[in-house]
C-alpha positions in Angstrom: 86.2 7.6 -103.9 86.8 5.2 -100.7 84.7 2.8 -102.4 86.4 2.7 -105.8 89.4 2.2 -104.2 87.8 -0.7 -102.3 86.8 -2.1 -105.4 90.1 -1.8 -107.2 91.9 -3.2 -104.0 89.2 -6.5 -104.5 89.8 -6.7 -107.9 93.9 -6.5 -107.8 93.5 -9.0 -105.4 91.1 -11.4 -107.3 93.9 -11.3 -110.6 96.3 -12.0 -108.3 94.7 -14.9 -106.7 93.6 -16.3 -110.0 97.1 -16.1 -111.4 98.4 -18.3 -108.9 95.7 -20.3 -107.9 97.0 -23.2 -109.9 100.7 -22.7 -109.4 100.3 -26.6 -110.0 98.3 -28.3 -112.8 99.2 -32.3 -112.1 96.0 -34.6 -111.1 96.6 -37.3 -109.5 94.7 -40.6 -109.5 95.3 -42.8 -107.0 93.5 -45.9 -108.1 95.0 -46.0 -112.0 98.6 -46.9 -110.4 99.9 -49.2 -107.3 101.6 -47.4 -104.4 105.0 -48.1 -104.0 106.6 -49.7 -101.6 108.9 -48.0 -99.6 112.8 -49.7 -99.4 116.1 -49.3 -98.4 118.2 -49.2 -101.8 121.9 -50.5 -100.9 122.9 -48.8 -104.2 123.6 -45.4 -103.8 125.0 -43.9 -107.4 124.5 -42.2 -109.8 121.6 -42.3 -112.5 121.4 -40.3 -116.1 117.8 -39.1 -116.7 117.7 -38.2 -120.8 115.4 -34.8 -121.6 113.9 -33.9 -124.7 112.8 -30.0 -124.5 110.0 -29.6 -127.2 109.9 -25.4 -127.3 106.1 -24.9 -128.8 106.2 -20.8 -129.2 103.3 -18.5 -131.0 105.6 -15.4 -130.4 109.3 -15.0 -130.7 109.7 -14.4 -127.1 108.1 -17.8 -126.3 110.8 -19.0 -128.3 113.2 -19.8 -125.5 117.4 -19.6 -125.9 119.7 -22.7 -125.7 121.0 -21.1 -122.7 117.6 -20.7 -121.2 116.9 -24.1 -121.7 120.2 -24.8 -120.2 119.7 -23.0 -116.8 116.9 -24.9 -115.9 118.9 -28.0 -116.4 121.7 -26.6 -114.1 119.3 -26.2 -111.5 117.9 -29.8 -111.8 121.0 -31.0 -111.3 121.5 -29.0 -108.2 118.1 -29.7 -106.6 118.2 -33.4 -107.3 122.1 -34.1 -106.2 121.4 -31.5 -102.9 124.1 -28.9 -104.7 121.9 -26.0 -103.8 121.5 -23.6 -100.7 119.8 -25.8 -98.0 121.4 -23.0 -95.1 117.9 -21.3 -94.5 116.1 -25.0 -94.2 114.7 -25.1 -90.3 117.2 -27.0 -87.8 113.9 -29.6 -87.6 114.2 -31.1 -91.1 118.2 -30.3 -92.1 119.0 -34.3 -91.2 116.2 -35.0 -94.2 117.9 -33.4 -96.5 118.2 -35.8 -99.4 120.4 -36.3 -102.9 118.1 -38.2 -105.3 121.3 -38.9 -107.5 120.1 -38.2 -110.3 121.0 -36.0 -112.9 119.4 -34.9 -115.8 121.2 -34.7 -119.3 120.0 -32.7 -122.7 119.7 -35.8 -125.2 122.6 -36.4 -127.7 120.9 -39.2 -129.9 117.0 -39.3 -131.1 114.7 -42.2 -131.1 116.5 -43.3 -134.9 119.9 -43.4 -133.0 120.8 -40.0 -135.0 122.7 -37.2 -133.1 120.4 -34.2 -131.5 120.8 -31.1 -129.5 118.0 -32.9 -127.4 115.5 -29.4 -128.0 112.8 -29.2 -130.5 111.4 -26.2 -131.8 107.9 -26.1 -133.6 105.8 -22.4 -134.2 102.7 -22.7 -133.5 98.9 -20.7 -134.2 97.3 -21.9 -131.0 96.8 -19.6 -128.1 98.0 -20.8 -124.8 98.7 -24.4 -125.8 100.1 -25.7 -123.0 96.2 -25.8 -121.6 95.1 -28.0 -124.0 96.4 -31.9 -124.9 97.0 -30.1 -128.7 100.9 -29.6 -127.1 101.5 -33.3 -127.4 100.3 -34.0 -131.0 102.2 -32.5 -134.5 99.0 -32.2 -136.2 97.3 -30.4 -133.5 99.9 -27.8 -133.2 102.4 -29.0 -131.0 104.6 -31.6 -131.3 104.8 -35.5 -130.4 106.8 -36.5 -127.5 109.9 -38.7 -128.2 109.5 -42.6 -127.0 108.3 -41.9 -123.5 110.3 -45.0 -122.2 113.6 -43.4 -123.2 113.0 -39.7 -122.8 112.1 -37.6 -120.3 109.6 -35.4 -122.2 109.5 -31.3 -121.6 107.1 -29.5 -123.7 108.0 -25.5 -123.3 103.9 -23.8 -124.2 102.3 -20.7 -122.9 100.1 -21.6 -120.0 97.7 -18.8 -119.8 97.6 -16.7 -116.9 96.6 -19.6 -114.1 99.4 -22.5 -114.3 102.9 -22.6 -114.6 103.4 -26.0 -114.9 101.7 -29.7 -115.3 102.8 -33.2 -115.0 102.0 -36.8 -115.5 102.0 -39.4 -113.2 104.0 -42.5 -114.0 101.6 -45.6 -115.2 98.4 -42.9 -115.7 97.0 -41.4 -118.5 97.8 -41.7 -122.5 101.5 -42.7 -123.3 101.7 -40.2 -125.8 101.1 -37.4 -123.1 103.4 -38.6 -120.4 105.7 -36.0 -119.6 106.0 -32.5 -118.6 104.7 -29.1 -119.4 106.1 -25.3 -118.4 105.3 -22.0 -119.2 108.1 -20.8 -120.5 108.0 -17.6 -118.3 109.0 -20.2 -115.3 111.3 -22.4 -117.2 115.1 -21.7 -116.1 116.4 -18.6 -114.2 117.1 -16.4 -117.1 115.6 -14.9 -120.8 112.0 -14.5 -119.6 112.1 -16.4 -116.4 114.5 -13.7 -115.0 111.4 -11.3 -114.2 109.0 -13.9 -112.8 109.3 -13.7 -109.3 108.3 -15.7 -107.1 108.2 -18.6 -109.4 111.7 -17.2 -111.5 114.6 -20.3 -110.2 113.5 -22.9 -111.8 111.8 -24.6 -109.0 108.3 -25.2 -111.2 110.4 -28.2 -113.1 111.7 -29.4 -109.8 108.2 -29.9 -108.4 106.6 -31.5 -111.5 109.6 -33.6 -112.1 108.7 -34.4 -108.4 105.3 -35.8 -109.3 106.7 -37.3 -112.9 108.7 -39.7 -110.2 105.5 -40.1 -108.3 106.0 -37.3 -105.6 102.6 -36.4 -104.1 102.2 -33.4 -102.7 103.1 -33.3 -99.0 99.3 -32.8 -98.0 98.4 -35.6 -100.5 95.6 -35.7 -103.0 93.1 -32.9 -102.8 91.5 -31.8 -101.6 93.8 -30.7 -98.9 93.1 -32.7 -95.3 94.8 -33.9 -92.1 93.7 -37.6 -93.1 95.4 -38.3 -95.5 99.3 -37.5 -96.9 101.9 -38.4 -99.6 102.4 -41.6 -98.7 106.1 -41.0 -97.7 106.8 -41.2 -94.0 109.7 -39.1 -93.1 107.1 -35.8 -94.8 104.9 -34.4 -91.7 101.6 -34.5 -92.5 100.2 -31.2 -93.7 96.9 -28.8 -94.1 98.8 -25.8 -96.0 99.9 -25.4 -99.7 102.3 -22.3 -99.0 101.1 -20.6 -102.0 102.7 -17.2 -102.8 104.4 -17.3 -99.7 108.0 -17.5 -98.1 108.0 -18.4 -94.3 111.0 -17.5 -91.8 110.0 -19.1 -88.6 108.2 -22.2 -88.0 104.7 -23.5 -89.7 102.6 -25.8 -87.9 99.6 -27.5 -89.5 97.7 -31.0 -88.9 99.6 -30.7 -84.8 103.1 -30.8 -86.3 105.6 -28.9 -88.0 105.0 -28.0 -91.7 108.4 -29.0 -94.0 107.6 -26.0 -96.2 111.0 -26.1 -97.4 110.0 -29.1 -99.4 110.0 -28.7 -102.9 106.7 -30.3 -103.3 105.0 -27.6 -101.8 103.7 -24.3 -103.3 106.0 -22.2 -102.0 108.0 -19.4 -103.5 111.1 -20.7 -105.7 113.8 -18.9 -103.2 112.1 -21.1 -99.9 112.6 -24.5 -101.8 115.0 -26.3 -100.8 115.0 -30.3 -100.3 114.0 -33.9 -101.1 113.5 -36.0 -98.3 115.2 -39.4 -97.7 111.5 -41.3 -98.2 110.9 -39.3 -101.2 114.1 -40.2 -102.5 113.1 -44.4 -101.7 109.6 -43.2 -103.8 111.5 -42.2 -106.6 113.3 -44.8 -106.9 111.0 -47.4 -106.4 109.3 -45.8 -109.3 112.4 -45.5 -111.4 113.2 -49.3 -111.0 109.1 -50.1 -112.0 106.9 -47.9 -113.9 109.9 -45.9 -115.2 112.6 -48.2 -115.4 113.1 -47.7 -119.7 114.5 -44.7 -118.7 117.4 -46.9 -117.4 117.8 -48.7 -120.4 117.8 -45.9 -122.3 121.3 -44.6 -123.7 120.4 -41.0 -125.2 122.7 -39.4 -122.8 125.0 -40.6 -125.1 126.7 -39.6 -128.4 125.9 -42.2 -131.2 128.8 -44.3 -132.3 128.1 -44.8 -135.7 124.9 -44.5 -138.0 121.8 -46.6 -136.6 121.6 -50.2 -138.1 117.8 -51.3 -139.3 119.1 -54.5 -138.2 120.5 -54.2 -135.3 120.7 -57.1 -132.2 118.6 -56.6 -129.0 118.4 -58.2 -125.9 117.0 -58.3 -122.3 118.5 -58.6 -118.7 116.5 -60.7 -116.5 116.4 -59.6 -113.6 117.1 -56.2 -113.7 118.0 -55.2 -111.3 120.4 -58.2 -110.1 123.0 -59.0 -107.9 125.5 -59.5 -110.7 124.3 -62.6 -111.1 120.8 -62.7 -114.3 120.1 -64.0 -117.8 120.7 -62.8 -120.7 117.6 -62.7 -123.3 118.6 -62.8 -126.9 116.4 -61.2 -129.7 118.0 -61.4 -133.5 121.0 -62.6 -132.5 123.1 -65.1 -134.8 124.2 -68.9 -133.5 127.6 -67.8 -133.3 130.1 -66.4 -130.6 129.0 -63.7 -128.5 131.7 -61.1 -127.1 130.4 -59.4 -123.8 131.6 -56.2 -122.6 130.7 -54.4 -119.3 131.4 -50.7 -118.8 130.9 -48.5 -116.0 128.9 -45.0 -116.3 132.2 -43.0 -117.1 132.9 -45.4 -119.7 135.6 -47.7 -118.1 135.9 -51.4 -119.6 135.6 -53.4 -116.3 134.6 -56.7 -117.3 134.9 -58.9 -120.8 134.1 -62.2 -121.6 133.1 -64.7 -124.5 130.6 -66.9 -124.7 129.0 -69.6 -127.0 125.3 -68.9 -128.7 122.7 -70.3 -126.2 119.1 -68.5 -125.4 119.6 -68.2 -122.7 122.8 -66.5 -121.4 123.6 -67.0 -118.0 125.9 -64.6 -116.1 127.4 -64.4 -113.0 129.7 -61.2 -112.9 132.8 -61.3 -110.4 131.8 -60.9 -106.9 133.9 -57.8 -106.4 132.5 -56.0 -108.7 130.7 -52.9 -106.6 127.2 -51.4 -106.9 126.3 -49.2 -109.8 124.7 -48.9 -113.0 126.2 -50.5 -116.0 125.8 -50.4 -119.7 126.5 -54.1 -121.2 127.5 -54.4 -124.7 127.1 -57.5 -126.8 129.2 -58.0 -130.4 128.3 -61.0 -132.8 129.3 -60.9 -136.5 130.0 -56.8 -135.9 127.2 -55.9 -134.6 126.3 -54.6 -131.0 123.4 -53.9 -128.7 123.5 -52.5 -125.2 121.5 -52.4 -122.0 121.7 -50.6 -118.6 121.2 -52.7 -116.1 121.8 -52.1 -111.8 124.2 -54.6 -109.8 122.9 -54.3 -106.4 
């Protein structure tokens, strides 16, 4: 009898082990994409990242609620602006405690311009296809991510019993499979994420989002040693993942403390709570290079009017600029150009005209602060915009 129960202890324990062992699927690959540099950034707002959730169910329950889907953007928004609980984060690390300022939006226009609820739905025969690249491709199964430049892509697939989420890095891999996939047992904090503790507040998006900007884990690449790190310098360097775990007093690995608070560690989704100020730089520097369509993109908006096959486009050079850059016209009429500048809430804060020349020239009045803004050019009725940073 003691040794069945021996057995049965051993064999509890090896499910359990193998259903986390791979709380995180992303692969890194350090030689397909340059380090980034780490900087300063003097601008400090606020940037709009647009999501595209493609829900890929084989069972009804798979097939996640609006609201769902909506809970796990509420808590990307806190984790990324530093809106959630931070209370319980160790004395040590609360002066790292970063906003990323960024905040993630459902889309409200498709690649053709056309409004969108910014969630897909497709039903699939495929077991567990979030384990195989058949998630990213319609006639595999699952369903082809929106413009990868422009979107954020989220594909919502059963993951089996051994991962509850993947990522790509920016710059690696195929274009059409950059993005990220959940389980959608771990997706949000309610419907059928509500039962899933550890892993049941969201945080699995958080992290993979993490590594979609470039995070690293805070050990580095595996496998997991003392030489090497993330690359970020204001993360200790660490020998411990934290899986399945929720420390209360202080970790120490690699002869300093472990910042298992970080949300790019393996730890439970109720110990997660910060970005650090260098991982905030790393994002960025990411977000202004490999990443920086999602800037230009405007699919946070609501579309004006209905797309126009002939539509103007232009480019900002450079972007970003200290207000003053060039203006690269594509399609454009010789004729007169109106230029309009609007902040992110939509405020008209600069107009001008100009005469056709390629290129424009721009300097933008010195007092204009910081920040993200969408330029709009008119000629003969029609429009085209582009993001662009003032630093």
């Amino acid at each position: 009898m003691i040794r069945q129960l021996i057995l049965m202890v051993i064999l509890i324990w090896a499910v359990l082990f193998t259903a986390t062992a791979q709380r995180c699927g992303a692969v890194y690959t350090s030689e397909l994409v340059p380090e980034p540099t780490e900087v300063v950034w003097p601008f400090r707002g606020i940037i709009q990242i647009p999501v595209v959730v493609h829900v890929v169910y084989k069972s009804a329950a798979e097939n996640i609620s609006n609201a769902q889907i909506e809970s796990q953007l509420a808590v990307l928004n806190a984790d990324y602006r530093r809106l959630a609980d931070t209370g319980f984060i160790p004395a040590e690390f609360r002066n790292r405690i970063a906003d990323m300022q960024l905040e993630f939006c459902l889309a409200k226009r498709d690649p053709k311009g056309l409004a969108t609820s910014g969630v897909t739905r497709k039903m699939t025969n495929l077991e567990s296809i979030g384990l195989s690249t058949a998630v990213y491709y319609d006639d595999q199964g699952g369903t082809d991510a929106w413009n990868p430049d422009q979107y954020l892509n989220i594909w919502i697939a059963n993951m089996g019993a051994n991962q509850t989420g993947r990522s790509s890095f920016p710059g690696q891999g195929i274009q059409a499979e950059d993005g990220v996939v959940i389980d959608p047992r771990y997706f949000g904090t309610i419907g059928l994420a509500a039962d899933e503790a550890p892993y049941h507040l969201g945080r699995t998006a958080t992290h993979e989002i993490g590594h979609y900007f470039n995070l690293l884990h805070p050990w580095g690449p595996d496998p997991i040693s003392c030489n090497q790190d993330d690359g970020v310098t204001d993360t200790p360097e660490s020998g411990q993942t934290f899986l399945m775990t929720c420390p209360t007093d202080e970790q120490e690995s690699c002869s300093s403390s472990d910042m298992y608070t970080n949300f790019m560690y393996y730890t439970d989704d109720a110990c997660m709570g910060q970005f650090t100020p260098g991982q905030r730089d790393r994002v960025w520097a990411t977000l202004f290079g490999v990443r920086a369509g999602l800037l230009e993109s405007l699919a946070c908006y609501s579309p004006e009017t209905a797309p126009d096959p002939n539509a103007l486009s232009f480019q900002i050079v450079p972007n970003p600029n200290d207000g003053y850059f060039e203006i690269h016209l594509d399609g454009f009429p010789a004729t007169t150009i109106q230029l309009a500048l609007y902040s992110m809430d939509g405020r008209l804060v600069w107009q001008d005209t100009s005469s056709y020349s390629n290129p424009i020239g721009i300097g933008l009045p010195v007092q204009l602060a910081s920040g993200v803004y969408i330029l709009r050019i008119t000629a003969n009725g029609q429009r085209a915009n582009r993001k662009f940073l003032k630093l």
